[in-house]
C-alpha positions in Angstrom: 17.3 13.4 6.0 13.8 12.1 6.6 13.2 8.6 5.2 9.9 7.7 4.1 8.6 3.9 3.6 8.3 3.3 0.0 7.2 0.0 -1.6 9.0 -1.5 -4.6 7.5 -4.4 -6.7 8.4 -7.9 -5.4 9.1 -9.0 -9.0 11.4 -6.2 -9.8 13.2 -7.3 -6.9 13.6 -11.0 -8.1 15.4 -9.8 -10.9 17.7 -7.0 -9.7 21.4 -7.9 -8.4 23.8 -5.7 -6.9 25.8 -4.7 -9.8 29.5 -5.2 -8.0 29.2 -8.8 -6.8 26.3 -9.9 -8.9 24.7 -11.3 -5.9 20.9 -10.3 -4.5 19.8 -7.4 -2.8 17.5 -7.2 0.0 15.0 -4.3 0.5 15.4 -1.5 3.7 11.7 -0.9 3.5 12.2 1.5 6.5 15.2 3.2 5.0 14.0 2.9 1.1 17.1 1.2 0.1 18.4 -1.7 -1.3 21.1 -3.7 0.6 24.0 -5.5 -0.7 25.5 -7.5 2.4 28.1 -9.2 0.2 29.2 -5.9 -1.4 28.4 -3.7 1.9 26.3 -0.8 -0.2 22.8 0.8 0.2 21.5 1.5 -2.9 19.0 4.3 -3.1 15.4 3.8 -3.7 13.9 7.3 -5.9 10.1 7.6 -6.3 9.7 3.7 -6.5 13.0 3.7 -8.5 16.2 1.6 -7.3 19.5 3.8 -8.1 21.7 1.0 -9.0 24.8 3.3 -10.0 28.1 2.8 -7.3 28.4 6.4 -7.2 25.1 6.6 -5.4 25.4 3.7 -2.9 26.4 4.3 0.9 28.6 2.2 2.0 27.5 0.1 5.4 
């Protein structure tokens, strides 16, 4: 699978939380994800849209 670099909005990212832990998330800009260290998930990033389900998270 072929990653592309997709920007998400700073501000959105202020206010999301990984949705195990509650903690932040940083952003993968290279892999278009969203990375919870403490819960050790990727969560997907869909035309400028952050998949926050479990289901959809790869695990690190």
């Amino acid at each position: 699978m072929t990653h592309t670099s997709i920007e998400i909005d700073e501000k959105l990212l202020e206010f999301l939380v990984c949705p195990v832990t509650n903690t932040t998330l940083s952003y993968d800009r290279d892999a278009g994800e969203l990375i919870s260290k403490a819960a050790k998930l990727a969560f997907p990033i869909q035309n400028g849209i952050p998949i926050m389900l479990i289901e959809d998270a790869r695990k690190l």
